[in-house]
Legacy VTK file of the C-alpha trace (Angstrom):
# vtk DataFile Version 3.0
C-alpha trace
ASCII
DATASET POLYDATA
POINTS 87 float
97.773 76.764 91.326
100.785 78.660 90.043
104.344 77.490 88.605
106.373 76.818 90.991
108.884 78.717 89.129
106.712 81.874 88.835
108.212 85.305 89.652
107.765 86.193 92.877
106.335 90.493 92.824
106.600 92.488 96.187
105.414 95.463 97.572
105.334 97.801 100.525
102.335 98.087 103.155
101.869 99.365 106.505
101.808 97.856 109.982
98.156 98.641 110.215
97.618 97.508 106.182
99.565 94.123 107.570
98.060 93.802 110.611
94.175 94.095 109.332
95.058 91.649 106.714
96.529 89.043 109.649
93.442 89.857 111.435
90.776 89.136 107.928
92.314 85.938 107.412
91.373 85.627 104.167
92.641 81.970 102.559
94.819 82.949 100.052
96.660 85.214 102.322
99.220 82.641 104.480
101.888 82.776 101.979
101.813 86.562 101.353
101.254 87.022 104.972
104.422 84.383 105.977
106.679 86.544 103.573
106.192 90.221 105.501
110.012 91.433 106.379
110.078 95.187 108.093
111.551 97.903 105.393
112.925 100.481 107.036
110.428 103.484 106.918
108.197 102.168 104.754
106.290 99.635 107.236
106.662 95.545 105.454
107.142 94.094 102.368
105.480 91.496 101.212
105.496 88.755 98.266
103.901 86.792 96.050
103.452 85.197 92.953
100.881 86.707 90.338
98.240 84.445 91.265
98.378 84.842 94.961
98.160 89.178 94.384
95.682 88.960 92.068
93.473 86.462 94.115
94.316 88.681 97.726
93.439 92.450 95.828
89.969 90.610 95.002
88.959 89.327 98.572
90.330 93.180 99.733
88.902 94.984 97.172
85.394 92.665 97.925
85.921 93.714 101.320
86.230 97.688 100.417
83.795 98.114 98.251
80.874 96.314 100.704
82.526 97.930 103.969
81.167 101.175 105.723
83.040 104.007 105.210
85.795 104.716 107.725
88.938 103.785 108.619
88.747 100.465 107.872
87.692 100.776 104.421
90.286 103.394 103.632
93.430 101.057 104.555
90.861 97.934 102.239
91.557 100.638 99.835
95.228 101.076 100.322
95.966 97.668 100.197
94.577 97.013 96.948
96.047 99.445 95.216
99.356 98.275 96.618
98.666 95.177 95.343
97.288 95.815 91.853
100.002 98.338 91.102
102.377 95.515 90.894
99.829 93.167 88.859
LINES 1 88
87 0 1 2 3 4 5 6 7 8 9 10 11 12 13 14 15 16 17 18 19 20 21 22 23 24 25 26 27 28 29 30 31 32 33 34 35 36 37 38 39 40 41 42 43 44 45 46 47 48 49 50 51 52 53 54 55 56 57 58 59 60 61 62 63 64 65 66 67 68 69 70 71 72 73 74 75 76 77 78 79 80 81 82 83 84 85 86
């Protein structure tokens, strides 16, 4: 569990980044998830403390690295990078 006065980090995905993680559900993702506000040409921001990036990027990356390769994989891909650039 993290400090409730952690810093919060942010970053930028896409409607199809943010709407494949709604869709994977994955148990650490509510908070991140609750926090997505529309940026104007860049698709959503979303936030989260250390913990809850670092925790998401692994059950993405997981998810990547054990996926076929398409589509699907690719925006896995995206997303954690996205996330572990701001780690």
């Amino acid at each position: 569990m993290a400090p409730a006065n952690e810093r919060l980090l942010s970053t930028c995905v896409s409607g199809q980044q943010l709407a494949l993680l709604k869709k994977l559900d994955y148990p650490c993702s509510q908070e991140v998830l609750a926090s997505a506000t529309p940026v104007l040409d860049e698709g959503f921001e979303i936030t989260g403390t250390r913990y809850d990036f670092e925790t998401l990027a692994g059950f993405v990356a997981g998810d990547a690295n054990h996926g076929r390769a398409g589509r699907r994989q690719d925006l896995l891909y995206e997303i954690a990078e996205a996330l572990e650039s701001v780690l």
